[in-house]
N, C-alpha and C positions, 0 to 999 in steps of 0.2 A: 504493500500500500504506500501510496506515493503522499506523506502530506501538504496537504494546500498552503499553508503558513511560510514553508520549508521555501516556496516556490514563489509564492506571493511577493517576499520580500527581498528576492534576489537581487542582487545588487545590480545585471541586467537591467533593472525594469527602472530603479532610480536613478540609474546616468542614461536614461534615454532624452531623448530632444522634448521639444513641446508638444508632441502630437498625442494620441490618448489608448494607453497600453491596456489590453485585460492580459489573462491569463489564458492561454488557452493549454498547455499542458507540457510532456516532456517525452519526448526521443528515449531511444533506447538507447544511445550514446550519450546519455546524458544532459543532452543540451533543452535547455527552458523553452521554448517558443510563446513572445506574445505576440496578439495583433493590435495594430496601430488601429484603431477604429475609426479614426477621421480619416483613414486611405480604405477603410473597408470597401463601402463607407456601412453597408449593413451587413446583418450575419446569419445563413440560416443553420438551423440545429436541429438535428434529424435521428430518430432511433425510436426501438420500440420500448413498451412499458423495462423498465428496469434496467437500462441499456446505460445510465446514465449523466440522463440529458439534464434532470435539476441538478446531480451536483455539479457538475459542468457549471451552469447557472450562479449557482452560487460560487464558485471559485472567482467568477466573472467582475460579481457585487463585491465581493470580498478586495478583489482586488482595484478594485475603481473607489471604494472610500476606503481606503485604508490607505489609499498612494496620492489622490487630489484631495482637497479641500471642497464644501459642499457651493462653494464660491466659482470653482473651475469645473465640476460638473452635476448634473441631477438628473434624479433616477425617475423614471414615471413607469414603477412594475404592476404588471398584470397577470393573475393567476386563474383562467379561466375554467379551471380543472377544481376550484374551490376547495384544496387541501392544503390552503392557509402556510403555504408554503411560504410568501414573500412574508409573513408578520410579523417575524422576529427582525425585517429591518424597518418596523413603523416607526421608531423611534431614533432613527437616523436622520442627521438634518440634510442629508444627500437629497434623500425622497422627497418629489414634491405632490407624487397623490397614487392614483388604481384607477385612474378614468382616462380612457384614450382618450376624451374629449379635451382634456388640457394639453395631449401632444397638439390634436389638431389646433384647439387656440393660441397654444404658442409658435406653431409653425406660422401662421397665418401674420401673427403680430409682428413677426421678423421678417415676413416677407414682405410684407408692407413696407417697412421702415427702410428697406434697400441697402444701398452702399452708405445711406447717412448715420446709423450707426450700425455693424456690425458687432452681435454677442459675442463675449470670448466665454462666458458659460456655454459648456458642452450638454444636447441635455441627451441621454440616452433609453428609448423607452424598450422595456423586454416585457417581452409576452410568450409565456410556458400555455403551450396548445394553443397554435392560431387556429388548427381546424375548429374548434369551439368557437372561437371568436367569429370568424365567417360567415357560420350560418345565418350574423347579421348582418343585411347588407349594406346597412350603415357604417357598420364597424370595419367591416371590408374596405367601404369606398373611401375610410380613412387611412385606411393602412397601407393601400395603393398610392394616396396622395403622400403620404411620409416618404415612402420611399422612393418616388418620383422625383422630389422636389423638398425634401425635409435636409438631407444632407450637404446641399449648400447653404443652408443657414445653421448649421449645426450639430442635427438633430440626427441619429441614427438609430436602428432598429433591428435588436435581435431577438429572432420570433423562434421558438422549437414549436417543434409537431411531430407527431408520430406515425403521421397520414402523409406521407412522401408522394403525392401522383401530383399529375396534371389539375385535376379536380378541386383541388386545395391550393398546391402552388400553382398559379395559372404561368402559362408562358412570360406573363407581362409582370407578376414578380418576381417570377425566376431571372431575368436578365439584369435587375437590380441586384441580387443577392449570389453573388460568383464569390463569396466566401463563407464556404461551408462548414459547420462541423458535423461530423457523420459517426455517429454512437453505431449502433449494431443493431442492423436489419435482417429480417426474416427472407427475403427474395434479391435473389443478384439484378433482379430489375429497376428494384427500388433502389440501389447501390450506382446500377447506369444513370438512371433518373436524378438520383440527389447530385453525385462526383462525374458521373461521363463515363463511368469506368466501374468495373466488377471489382469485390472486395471486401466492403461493409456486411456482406454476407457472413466474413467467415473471422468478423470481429469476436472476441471473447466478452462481450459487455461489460459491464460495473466501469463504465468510461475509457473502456478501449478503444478509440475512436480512429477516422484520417478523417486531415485536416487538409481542405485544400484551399490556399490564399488566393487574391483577388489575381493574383499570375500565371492562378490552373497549376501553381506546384502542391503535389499532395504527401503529405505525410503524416506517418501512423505514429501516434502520441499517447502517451496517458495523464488523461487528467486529477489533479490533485483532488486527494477527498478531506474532507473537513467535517467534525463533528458539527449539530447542531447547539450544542455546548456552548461550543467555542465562539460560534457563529456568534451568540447571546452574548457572549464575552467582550468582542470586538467591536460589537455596535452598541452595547453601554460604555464602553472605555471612551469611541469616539463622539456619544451625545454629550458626554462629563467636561469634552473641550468646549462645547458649544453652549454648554450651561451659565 
């Protein structure tokens, strides 16, 4: 077991430049990989029940408030699966809510405003099961508009789902999201569908994953696990600065 702490705080991830690092996991040679999420610019996360795909998730949260200040980024998490997964960071002054409707109103308030001022707060919104989410078409037609048109002002968006097809990822957000992580799928078709490429089939899950970046390179990583513990730990250590 590889842990997330271990990795979070690598020293990698503290002399990188300005741009906005998660965690995405580690090499069997050792070496850390994160992604720049501002060159993502979104991120899809793909596998089946247990394959995973939240602690992935949460390595991700873990590692975006524990390395910015709630000043340099904010979190807008959504848990459409209702097992209250995101509540242990309610109390993180990262998070600014659980309602895509405050991605869409702040995408919009920043678009507006244009070149006259641009935000250097990053906001980044995750959403664990967008197939849930879709069957609104409301909620849909927001989640098309972020990722269209959210990450030049900002705003980026990593969505998992377990439901890897056409049906759910349509064509039109699959071409925004060419940086994948890919947990451990039940059909080598669903592996060509998510990566291009057979594979994710014959992942061992518990976050066995490939990762393939916004340049089509793939590599097979494991992602750090983290109690929910600790998780509790980290995120009242960091509300106590903001107190």
């Amino acid at each position: 077991m590889i842990k997330a702490h271990e990795l979070i705080q690598n020293k990698q991830l503290t002399e990188r430049d300005n741009g906005l690092y998660c965690l995405i996991g580690r090499a069997e040679n050792g070496e850390v990989h994160f992604c720049d999420i501002t060159n993502a610019p979104h991120i899809l996360v793909g596998g089946y029940t247990g394959s995973g795909k939240s602690i992935f998730l949460r390595g991700v949260v873990l590692s975006l408030i524990m390395n910015y200040t709630a000043d340099e980024v904010g979190l807008i998490l959504l848990d459409t699966k209702h097992h209250a997964e995101f509540v242990v960071y309610d109390k993180a002054p990262h998070v600014l809510g659980k309602e895509l409707a405050l991605a869409e109103e702040e995408m919009e308030r920043r678009l507006a405003l244009a070149d006259d001022c641009k935000p250097k707060k990053k906001i980044v919104v995750i959403i664990d099961e967008y197939a849930e989410l879709s069957r609104n078409p409301q909620d849909k037609a927001i989640v098309e508009k972020l990722l269209t048109s959210g990450h030049g002002v900002g705003i980026h968006v990593i969505m998992a789902t377990q439901q890897l097809c056409k049906r759910v990822i349509t064509p039109t957000l699959q071409q925004y999201l060419s940086t994948v992580v890919c947990c451990a799928v039940a059909e080598k078709a669903t592996s060509k569908f998510a990566l291009g490429q057979y594979g994710a089939e014959r992942l061992l899950g518990k976050g066995d994953m490939l990762y393939k970046d916004g340049g089509g390179n793939i590599t097979r990583l494991q992602s750090g696990y983290v109690f929910e513990r600790d998780t509790q730990e980290v995120v009242e250590r960091i509300s106590e600065k903001y107190a």
